[in-house]
Structures are given as C-alpha cells and as structure tokens.
Rosetta silent file (secondary structure, phi, psi, omega in degrees, C-alpha in Angstrom):
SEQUENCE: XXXXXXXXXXXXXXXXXXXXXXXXXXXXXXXXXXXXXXXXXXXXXXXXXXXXXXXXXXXXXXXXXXXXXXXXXXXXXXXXXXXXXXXXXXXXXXXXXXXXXXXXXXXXXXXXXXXXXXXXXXXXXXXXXXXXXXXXXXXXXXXXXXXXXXXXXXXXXXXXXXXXXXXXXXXXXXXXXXXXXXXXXXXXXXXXXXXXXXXXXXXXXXXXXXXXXXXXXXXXXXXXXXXXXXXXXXXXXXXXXXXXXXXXXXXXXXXXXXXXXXXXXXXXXXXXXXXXXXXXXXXXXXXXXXXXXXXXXXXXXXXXXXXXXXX
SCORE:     score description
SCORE:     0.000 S_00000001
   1 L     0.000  137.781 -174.832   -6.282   40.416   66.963 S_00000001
   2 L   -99.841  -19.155 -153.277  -10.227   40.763   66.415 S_00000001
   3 L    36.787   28.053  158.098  -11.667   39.330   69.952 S_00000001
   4 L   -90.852  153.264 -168.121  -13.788   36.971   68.131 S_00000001
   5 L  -107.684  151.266 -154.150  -13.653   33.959   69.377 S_00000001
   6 L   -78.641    5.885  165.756  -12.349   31.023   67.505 S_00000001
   7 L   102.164   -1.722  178.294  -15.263   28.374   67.438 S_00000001
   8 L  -138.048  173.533  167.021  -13.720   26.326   70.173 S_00000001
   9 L  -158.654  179.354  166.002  -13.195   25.962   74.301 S_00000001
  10 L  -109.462  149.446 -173.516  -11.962   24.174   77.007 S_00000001
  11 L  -162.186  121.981  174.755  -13.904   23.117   79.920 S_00000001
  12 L   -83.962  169.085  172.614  -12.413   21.235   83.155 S_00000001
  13 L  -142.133  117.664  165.572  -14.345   18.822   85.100 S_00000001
  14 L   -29.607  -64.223  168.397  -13.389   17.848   89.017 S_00000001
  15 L  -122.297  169.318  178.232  -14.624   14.267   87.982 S_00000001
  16 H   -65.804  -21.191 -171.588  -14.585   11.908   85.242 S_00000001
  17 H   -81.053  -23.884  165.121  -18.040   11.184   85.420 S_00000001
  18 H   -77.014  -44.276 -178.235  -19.418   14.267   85.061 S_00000001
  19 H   -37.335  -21.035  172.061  -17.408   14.829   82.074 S_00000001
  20 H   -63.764  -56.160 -175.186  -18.889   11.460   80.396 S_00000001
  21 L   -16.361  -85.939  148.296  -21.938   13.383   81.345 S_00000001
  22 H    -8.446  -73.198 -170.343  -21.372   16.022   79.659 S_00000001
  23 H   -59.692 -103.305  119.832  -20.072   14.524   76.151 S_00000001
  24 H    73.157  -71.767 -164.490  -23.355   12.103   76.332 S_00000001
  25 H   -80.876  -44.847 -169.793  -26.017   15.453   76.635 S_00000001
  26 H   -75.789  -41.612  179.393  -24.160   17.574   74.558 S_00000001
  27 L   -82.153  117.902  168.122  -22.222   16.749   71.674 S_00000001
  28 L   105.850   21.342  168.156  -23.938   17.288   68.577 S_00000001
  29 L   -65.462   98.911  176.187  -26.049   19.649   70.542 S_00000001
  30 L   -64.968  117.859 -177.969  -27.745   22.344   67.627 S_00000001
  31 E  -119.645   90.165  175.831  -26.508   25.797   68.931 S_00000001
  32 L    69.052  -67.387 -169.439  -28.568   28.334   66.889 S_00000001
  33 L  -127.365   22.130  149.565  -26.982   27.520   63.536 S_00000001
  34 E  -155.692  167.076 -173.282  -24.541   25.001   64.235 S_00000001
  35 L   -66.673  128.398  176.213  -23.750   21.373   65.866 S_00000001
  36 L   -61.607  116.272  111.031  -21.427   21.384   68.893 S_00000001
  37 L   -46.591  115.893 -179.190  -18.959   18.785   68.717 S_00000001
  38 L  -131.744  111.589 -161.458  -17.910   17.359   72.605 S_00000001
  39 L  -126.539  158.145  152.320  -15.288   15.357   73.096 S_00000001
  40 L   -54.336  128.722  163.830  -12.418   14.715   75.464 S_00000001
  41 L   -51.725  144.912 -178.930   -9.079   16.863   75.045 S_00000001
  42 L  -110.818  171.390  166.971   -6.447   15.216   73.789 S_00000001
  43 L   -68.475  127.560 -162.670   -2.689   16.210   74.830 S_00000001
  44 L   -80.994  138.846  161.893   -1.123   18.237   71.887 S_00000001
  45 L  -168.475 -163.480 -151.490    2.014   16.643   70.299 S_00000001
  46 H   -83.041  -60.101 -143.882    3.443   16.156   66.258 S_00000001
  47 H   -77.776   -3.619 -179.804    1.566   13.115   65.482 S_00000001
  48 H   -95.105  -13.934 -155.774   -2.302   15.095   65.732 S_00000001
  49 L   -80.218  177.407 -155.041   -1.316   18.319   64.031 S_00000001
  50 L    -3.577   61.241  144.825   -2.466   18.566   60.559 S_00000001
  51 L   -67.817   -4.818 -168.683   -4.892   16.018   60.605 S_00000001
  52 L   -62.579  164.395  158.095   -7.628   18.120   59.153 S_00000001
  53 L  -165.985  151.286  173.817   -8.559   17.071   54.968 S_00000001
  54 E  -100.386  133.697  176.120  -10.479   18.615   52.468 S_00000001
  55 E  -131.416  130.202 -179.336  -12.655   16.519   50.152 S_00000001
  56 E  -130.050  150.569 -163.599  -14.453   17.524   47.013 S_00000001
  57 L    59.334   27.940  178.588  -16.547   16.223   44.227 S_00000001
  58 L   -61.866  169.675  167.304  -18.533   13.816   46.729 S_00000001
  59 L   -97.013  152.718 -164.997  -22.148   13.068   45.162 S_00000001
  60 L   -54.195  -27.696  167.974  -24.556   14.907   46.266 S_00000001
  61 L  -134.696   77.063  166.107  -26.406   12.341   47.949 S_00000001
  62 L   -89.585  150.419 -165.675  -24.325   10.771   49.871 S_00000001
  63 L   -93.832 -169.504 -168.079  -25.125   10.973   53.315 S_00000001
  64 H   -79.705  -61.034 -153.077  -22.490   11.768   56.892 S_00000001
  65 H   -49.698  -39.877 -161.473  -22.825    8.146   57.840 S_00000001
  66 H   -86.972  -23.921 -159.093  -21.676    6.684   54.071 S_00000001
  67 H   -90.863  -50.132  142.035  -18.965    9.400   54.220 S_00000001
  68 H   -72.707  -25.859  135.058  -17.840    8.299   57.146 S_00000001
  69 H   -13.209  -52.199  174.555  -18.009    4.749   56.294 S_00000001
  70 H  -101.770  -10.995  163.387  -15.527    5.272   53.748 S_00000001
  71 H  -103.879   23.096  170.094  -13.135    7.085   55.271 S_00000001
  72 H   -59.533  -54.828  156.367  -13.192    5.061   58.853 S_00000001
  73 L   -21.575  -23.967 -162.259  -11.140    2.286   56.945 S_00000001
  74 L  -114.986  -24.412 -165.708   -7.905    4.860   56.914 S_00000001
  75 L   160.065  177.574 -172.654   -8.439    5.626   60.923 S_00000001
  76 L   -93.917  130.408 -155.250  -10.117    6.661   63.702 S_00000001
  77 E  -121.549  117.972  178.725  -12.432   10.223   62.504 S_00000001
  78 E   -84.135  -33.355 -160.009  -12.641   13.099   65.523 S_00000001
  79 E  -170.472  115.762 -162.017  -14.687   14.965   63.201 S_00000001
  80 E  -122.199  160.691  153.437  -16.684   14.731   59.813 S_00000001
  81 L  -133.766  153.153  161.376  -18.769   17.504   57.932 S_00000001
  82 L  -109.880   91.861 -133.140  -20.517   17.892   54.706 S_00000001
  83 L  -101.004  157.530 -177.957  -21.105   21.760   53.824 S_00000001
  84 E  -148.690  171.642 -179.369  -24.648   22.123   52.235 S_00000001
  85 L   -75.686  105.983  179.192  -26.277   24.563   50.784 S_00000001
  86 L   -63.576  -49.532 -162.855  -27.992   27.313   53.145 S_00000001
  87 L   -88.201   -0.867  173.651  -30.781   27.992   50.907 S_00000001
  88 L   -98.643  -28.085 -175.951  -31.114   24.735   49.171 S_00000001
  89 L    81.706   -0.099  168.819  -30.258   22.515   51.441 S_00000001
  90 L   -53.369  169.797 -178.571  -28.077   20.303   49.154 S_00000001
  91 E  -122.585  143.071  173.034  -24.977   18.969   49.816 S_00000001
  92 L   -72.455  -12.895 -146.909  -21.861   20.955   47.838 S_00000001
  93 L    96.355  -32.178 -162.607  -19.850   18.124   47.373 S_00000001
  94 L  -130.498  146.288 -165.878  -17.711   19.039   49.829 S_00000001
  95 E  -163.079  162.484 -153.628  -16.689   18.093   53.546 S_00000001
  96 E  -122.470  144.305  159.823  -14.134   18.699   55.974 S_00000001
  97 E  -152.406   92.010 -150.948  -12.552   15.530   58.038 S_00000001
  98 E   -94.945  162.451  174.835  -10.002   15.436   60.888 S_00000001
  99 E  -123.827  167.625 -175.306   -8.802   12.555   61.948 S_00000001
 100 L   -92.368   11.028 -177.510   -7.061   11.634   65.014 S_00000001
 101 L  -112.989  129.917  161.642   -3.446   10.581   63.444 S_00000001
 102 H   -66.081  -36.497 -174.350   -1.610   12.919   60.995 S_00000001
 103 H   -60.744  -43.003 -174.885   -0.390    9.118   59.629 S_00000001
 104 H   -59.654  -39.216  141.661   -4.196    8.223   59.501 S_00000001
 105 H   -17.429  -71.027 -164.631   -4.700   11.830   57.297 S_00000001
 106 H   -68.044  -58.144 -153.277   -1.839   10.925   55.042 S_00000001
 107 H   -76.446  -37.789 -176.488   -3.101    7.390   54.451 S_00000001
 108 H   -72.791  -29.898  176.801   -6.823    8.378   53.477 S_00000001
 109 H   -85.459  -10.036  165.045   -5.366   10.453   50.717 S_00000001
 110 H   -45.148  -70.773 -153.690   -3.076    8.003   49.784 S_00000001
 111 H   -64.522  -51.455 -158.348   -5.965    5.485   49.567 S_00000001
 112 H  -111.520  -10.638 -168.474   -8.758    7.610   48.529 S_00000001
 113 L   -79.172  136.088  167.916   -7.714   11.086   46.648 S_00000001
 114 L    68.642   20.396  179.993   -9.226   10.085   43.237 S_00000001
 115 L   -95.038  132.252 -156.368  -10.999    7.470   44.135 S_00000001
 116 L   -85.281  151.286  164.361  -14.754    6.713   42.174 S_00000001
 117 L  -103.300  118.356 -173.251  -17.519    6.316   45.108 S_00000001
 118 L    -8.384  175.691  172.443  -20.349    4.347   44.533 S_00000001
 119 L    15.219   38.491 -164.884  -22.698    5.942   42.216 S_00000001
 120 L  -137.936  142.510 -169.104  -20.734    8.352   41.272 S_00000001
 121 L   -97.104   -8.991 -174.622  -19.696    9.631   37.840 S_00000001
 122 L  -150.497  156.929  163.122  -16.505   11.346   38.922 S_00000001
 123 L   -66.865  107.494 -174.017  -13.309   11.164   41.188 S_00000001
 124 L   -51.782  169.658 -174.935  -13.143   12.828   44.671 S_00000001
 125 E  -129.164  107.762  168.278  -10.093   15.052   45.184 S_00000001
 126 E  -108.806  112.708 -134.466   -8.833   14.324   48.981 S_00000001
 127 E  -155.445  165.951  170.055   -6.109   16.927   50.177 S_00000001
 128 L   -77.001  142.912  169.790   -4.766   18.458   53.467 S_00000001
 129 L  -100.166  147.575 -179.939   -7.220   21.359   54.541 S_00000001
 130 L   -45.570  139.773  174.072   -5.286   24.819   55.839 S_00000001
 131 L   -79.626  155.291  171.647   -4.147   24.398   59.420 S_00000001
 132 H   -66.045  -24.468 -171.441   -4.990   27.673   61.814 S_00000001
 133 H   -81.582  -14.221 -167.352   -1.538   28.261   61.759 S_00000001
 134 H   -64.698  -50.495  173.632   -1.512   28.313   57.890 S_00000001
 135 H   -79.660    4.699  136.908   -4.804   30.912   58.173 S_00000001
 136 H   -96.072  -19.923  166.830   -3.112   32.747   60.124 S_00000001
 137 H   -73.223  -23.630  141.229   -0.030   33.510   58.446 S_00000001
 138 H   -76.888  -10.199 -178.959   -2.607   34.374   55.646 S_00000001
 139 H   -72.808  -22.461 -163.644   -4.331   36.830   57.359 S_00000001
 140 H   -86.034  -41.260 -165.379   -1.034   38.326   58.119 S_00000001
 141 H   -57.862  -49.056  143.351   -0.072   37.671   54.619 S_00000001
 142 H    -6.125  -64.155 -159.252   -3.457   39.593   53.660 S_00000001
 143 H   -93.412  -43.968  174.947   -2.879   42.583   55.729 S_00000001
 144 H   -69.127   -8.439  176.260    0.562   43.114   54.191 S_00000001
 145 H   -82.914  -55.199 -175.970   -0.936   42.929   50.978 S_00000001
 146 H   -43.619  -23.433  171.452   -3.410   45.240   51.353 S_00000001
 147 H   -73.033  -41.363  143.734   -0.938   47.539   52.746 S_00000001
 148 H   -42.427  -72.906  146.891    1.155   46.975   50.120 S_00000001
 149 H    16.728  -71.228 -175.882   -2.103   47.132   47.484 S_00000001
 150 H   -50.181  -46.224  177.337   -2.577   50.826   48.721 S_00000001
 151 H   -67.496  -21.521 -171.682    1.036   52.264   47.940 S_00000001
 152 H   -73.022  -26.510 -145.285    0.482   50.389   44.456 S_00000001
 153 H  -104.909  -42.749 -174.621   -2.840   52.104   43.778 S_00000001
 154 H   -67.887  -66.616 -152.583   -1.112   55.644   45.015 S_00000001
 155 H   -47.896  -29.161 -177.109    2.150   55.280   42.883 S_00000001
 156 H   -86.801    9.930  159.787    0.441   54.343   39.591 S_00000001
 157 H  -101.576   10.627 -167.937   -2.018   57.453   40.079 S_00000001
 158 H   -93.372  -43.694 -178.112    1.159   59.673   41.175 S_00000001
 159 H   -44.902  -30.455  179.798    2.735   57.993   37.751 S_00000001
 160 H  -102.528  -18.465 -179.589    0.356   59.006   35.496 S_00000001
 161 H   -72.397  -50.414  158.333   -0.623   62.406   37.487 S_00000001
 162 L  -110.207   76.793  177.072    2.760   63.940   38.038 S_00000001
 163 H   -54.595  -33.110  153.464    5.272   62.179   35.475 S_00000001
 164 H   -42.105  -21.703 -169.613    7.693   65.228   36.106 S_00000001
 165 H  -107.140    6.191 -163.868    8.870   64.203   39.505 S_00000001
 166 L   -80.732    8.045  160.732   10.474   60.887   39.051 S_00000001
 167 L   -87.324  -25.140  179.900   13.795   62.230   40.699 S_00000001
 168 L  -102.260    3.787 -179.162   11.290   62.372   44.023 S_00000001
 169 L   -62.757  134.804  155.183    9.944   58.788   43.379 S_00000001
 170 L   -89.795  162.939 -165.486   10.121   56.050   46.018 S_00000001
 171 H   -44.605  -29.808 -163.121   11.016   52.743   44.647 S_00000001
 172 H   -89.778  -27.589 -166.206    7.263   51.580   44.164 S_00000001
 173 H   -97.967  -23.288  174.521    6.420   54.901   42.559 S_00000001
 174 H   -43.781  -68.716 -178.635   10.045   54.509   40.384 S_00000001
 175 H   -37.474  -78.032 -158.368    8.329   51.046   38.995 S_00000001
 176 H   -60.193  -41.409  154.280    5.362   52.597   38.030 S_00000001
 177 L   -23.803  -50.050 -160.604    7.061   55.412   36.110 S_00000001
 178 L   -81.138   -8.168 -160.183    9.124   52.796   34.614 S_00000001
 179 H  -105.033  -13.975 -176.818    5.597   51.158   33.435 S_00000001
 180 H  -104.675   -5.781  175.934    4.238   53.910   31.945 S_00000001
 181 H   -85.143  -12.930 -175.194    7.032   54.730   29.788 S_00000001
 182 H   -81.110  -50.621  173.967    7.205   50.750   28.535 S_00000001
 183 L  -124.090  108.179 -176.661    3.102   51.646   27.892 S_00000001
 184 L  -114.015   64.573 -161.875    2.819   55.211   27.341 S_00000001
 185 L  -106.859  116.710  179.543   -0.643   55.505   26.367 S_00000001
 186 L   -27.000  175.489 -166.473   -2.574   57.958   28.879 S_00000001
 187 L    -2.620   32.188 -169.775   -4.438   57.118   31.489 S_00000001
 188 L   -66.100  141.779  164.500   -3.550   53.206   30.731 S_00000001
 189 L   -43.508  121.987 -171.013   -4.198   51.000   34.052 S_00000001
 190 L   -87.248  -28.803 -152.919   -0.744   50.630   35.429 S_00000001
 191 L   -89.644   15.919  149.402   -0.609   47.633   38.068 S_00000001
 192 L   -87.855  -15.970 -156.184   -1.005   44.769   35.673 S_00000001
 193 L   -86.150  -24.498 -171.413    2.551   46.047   33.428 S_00000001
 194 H   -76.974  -20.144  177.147    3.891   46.500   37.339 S_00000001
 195 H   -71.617   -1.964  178.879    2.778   42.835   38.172 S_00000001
 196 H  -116.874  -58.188 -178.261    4.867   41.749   34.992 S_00000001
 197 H   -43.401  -48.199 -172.595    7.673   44.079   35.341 S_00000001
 198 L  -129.003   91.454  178.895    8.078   42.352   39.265 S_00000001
 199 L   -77.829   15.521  157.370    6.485   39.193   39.609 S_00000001
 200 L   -65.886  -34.860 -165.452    6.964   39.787   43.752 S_00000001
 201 L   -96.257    4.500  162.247    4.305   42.222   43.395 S_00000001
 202 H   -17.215  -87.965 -168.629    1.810   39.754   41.798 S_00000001
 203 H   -43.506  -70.290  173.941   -0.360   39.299   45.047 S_00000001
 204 H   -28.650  -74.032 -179.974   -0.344   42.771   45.939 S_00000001
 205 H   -41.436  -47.629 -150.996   -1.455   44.352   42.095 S_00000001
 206 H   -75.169  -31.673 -169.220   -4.529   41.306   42.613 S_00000001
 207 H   -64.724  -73.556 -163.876   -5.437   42.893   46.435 S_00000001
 208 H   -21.132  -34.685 -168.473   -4.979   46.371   44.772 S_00000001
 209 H   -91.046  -30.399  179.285   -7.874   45.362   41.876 S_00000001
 210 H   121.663   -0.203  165.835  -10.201   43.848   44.487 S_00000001
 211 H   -69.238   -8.825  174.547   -9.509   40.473   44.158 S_00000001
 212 E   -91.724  123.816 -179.743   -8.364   39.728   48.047 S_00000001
 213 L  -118.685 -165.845  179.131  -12.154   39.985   49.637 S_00000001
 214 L   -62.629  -25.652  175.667  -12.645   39.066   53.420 S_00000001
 215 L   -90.080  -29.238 -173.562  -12.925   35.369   52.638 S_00000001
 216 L   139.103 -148.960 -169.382  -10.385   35.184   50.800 S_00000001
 217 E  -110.037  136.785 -162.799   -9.147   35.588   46.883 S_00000001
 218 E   -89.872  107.612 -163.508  -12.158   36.018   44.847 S_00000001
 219 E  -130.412  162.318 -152.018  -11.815   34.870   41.248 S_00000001
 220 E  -118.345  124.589 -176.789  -14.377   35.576   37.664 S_00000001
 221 E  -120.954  117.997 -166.854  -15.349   32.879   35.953 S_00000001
 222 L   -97.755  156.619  163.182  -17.026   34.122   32.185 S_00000001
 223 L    62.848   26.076 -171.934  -18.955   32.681   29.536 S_00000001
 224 L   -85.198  156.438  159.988  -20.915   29.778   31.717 S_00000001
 225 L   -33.847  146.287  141.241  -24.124   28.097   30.421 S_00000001
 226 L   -73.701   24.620  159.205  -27.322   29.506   31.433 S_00000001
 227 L  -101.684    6.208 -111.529  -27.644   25.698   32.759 S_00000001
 228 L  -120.524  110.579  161.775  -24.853   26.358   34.877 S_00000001
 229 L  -112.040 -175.762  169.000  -24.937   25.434   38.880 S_00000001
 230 H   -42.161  -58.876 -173.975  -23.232   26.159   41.664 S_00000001
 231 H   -43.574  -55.749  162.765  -22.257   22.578   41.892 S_00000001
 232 H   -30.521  -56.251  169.520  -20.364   22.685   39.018 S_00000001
 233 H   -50.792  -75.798 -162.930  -17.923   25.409   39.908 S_00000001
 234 H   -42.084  -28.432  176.985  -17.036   23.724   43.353 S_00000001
 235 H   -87.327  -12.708  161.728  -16.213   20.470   41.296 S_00000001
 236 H   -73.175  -30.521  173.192  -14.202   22.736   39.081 S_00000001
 237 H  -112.373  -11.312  160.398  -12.404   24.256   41.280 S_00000001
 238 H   -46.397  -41.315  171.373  -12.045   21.988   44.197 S_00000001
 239 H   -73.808   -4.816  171.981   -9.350   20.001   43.202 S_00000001
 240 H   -93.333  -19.097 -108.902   -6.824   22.841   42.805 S_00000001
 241 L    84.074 -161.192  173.370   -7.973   23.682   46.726 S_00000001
 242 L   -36.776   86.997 -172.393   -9.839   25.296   49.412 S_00000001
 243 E   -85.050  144.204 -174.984  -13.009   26.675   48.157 S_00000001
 244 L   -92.672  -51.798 -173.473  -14.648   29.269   50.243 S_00000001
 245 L  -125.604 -167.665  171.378  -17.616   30.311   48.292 S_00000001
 246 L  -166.414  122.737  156.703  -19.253   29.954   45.425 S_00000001
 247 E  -155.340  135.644 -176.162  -21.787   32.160   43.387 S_00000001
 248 E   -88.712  122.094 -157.813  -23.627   32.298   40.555 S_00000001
 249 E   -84.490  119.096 -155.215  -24.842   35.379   39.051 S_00000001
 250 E  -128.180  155.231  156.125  -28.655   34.690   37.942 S_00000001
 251 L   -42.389   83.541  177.339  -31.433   36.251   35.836 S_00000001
 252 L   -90.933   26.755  115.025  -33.716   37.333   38.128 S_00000001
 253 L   -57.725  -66.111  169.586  -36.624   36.571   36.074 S_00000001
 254 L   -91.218   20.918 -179.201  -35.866   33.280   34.345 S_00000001
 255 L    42.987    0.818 -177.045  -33.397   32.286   37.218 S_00000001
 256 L   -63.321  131.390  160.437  -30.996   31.016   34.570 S_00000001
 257 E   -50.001  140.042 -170.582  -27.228   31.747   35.210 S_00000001
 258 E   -85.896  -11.336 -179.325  -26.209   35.804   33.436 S_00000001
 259 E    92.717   15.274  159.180  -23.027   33.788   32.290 S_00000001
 260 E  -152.038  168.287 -166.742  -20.895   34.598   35.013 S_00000001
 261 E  -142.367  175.079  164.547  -20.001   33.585   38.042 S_00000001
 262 E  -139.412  148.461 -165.184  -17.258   34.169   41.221 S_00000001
 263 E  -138.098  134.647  175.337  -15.191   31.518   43.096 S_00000001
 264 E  -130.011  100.681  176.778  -13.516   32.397   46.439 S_00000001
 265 E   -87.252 -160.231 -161.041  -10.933   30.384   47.359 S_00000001
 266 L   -77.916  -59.237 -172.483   -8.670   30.203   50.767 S_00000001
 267 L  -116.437  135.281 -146.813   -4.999   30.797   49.289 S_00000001
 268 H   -83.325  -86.313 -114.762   -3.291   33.112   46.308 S_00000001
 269 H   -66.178  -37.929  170.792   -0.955   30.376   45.175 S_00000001
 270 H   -51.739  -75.206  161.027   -4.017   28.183   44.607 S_00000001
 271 H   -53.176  -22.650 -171.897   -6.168   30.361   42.975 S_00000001
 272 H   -92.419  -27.989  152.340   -3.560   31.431   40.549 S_00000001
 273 H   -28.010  -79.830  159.742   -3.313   27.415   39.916 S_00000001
 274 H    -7.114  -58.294  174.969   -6.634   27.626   39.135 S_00000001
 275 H   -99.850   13.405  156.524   -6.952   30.366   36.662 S_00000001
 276 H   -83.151  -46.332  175.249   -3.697   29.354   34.926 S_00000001
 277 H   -62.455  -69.181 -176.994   -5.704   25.586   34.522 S_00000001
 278 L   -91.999   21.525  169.171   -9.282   26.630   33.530 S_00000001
 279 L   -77.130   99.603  172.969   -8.743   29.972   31.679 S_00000001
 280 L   121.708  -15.529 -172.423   -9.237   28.886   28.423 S_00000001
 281 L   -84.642  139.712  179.739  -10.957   25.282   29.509 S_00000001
 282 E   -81.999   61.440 -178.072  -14.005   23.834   27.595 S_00000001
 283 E   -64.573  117.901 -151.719  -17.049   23.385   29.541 S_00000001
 284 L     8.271  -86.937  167.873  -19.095   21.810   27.581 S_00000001
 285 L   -97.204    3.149 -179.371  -19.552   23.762   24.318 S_00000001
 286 E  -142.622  154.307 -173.442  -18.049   26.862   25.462 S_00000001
 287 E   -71.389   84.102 -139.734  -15.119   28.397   26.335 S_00000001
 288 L   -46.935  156.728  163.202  -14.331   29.431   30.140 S_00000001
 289 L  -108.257  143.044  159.561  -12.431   33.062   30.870 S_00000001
 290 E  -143.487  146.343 -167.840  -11.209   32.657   34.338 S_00000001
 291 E  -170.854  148.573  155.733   -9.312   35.553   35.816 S_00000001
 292 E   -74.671  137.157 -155.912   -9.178   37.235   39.419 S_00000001
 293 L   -56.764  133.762 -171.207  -12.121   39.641   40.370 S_00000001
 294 L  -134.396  109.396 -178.893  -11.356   43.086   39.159 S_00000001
 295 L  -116.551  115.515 -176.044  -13.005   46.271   40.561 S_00000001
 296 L   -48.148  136.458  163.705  -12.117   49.717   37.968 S_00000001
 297 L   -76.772  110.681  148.464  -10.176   52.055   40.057 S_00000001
 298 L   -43.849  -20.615 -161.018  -12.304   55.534   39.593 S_00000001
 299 L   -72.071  -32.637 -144.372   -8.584   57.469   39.875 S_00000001
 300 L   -92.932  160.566  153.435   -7.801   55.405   36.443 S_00000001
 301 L  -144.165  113.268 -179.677   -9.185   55.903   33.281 S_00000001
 302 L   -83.861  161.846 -173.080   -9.861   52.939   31.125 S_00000001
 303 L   -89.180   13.934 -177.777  -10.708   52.935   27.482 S_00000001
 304 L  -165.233  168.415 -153.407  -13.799   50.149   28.165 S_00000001
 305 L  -109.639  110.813 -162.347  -15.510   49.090   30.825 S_00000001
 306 L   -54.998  171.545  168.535  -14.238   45.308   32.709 S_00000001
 307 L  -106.927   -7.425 -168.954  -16.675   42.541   33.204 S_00000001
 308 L   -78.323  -13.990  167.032  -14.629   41.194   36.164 S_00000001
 309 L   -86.541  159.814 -151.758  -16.203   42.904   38.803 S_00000001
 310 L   -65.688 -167.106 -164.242  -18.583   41.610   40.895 S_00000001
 311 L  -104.144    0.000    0.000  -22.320   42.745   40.392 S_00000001
C-alpha cells in the first residue's frame, strides 16, 4: 500500500437536493490539472463491473462531443475522455470510455472495434481497458518480478564469477550455471539463454534488463523515419493494448526523430504481442526492430555496446 489516494471519493448528503446541488456546480469542475467528474453513486453489482474501454486510432480532430455521439448509440456513457498531448495539445488518438452496462461495453465493441469514422483513413481498435482489480494484481505481479529480477541479476554474476561452486548453487543460480556452460564464452550476458532455457522466467529476465519501468513495460522501437511522430507509434501499438506512454527520441537541433523511440505499455503479455507483431514490420520504407528496453548491467561484460536503452 502507497497512501496515495486513488483519484476517487464518496461524499453523503442528508438531502437529495443538496446533492443535485452539488453535481450541477461541480462536475466537470477544473481541479489544478484535471476535470472532476460528479455524479450519483450507483450500487455495485456484476452487470457495472468492467465497463471501462479503450479506444485507439481516433482522428485527431475529432472532438468529446462527436466521440460521444458515436458511442451513445451502444448505451448510456458515465464517462468519456480523449488523452491529448501535454505539450502540444493534440489529441493522441486515444480515449478512455465507461459505460454504465458491462452488456452496453460489450456491444460498442461488437459494433464499433474496427470501425472507419468519418474522415478518417484508418480503423479504430475498441477493447476492454484494465479493471483496478487487473492493475492491481499487476502491481503485485510487478513487485514479484522485480524480486525475482534481482536473484536473476545475482545468480548470473555468481555464474560467471565463481563457476567452482555449483554444488552450493540454489536452483536459480543452478540455471544460470547450466547457461553458461550451453554458452561458454566469458563474460557473455546470461539472462536472455536463462529466459530460453525456462520460458517461466521470461517476465522476470525483461524486469531484470530494465524493461518493467514504473508505468509499466517499456519497449524500443529502432530504425524510425526522421518524419516519425508520436502519433504514429500509439496507432501502432494501440491495437495490441493499453498504451501508457509514448516517446520519441529527437534531434535537438533539427527536432527530427534520432531513429528511435520507446513505447510503454500497461501489461507483459501485451507487449510481448507487440514486439512478436512489429519486430521486423515495414513502416514505410524501412524496417522496424522492436524489442523490450534494455539497460547493460555494469556487473556484465558485453562485447558491444546495446542501443536498447533509453537515452
């Protein structure tokens, strides 16, 4: 537990009337950098819970009102957003929309995932967005990786530092032993041959490199245009899921993309969708690398120096 608080509250009211009040002055009240929503509670049951959806590859300038417009048709909408761009002010593409029926949820993606929008050159991608309980059982999932991560990061420096001792190995430190004799070239990085020897330990080896950030799993996208926006990525990578971030690495002279970039999405299963789809994909004349973000272990010693880590 952090003791931050989660973006929401409850508040009783003695009569109905103030509470009308209330809704009336408040909701959509800007409080320092974002809009209140204030509404009546409703009573928790089956049919509200994962009503939330994710939508991606709207055009950029469509406005809240046209957005809800089209997805009103599917149900009654507790809540719509459009994420924009802090320093541009743009719209990403992308917006969050619960509705107040999980049936009403299910029917807009039914209706609408992959559906062209007026003026628009491409198909939105409409999906469930993670539930809190889902982001929380990642956080937890998170914390065991990183714990895991850490033991991975010891045993492949115990593996290459004392190789003599493998009668005193614990199981994790066993593995890595067993990885350096399958590659026994000195000071070789160990905790991709242990992510192939045990493909349980996948998640882990990616926290262990630096690819689990605070946000989520972080992942290196290579070789982009120097025409290359932001905008792009999120419609590239939105349809496999939840994107968190976006960023482009720029020139800071000619402001031009350096030919790389980072993507952070919500969930590991997802991102590894992701880089299994566009690694290797053909953005316009050139040819994407996609991989998860990789920061060199100092303990290790590689024979060249990665590009995957961030800047």
């Amino acid at each position: 537990t952090t003791g931050e608080s989660l973006g929401y509250a409850f508040v009783k009211f003695v009569r109905p009337n103030d509470a009308e009040k209330a809704i009336k002055t408040l909701n959509g009240l800007r409080l320092q950098n974002k809009t209140i929503k204030v509404s009546l509670a409703r009573p928790s049951s089956e049919s509200i819970k994962g009503a939330n959806l994710y939508i991606c590859g709207l055009p950029k300038k469509m406005t809240q009102v046209e957005l809800e417009e089209q997805f009103s048709q599917c149900g009654k909408i507790i809540t719509a957003r459009i994420l924009y761009d802090n320093k541009t002010g743009l719209s990403r593409g992308v917006a969050f929309i619960r509705f107040d029926q999980r049936c009403e949820a299910e029917l807009a993606i039914k209706k609408l995932n992959g559906h062209m929008p007026d003026n628009s050159s491409e198909p939105i991608t409409v999906k469930f967005a993670n539930s809190p309980s889902t982001t929380t059982r990642q956080d937890n999932l998170s914390l065991a990786l990183l714990k895991q991560a850490a033991q991975l990061q010891t045993a492949a420096v115990s593996a290459v530092s004392t190789p003599n001792r493998s009668n005193l190995l614990s199981p994790i430190q066993q593995l890595a032993s067993i990885s350096r004799l399958k590659y026994p070239t000195s000071g070789i990085d160990l905790l991709p041959a242990m992510a192939t020897a045990n493909p349980l330990f996948a998640p882990a080896v990616a926290a262990s490199t630096g690819a689990l950030t605070a946000t989520g799993w972080c992942i290196f996208v290579y070789n982009l245009s120097p025409e290359t926006e932001e905008a792009t990525l999120w419609q590239l990578f939105g349809p496999f899921g939840a994107v968190q971030t976006v960023k482009i690495v720029r020139d800071s002279t000619t402001n031009k993309c350096k030919g790389f970039g980072f993507v952070t999405m919500s969930n590991y299963e997802e991102a590894l969708l992701s880089i299994q789809s566009l690694n290797g994909f053909a953005l316009g004349n050139r040819v994407l690398q996609v991989s998860f973000k990789s920061t060199p272990n100092p303990k290790m010693k590689t024979s060249s120096t990665s590009p995957t880590s961030s800047p």
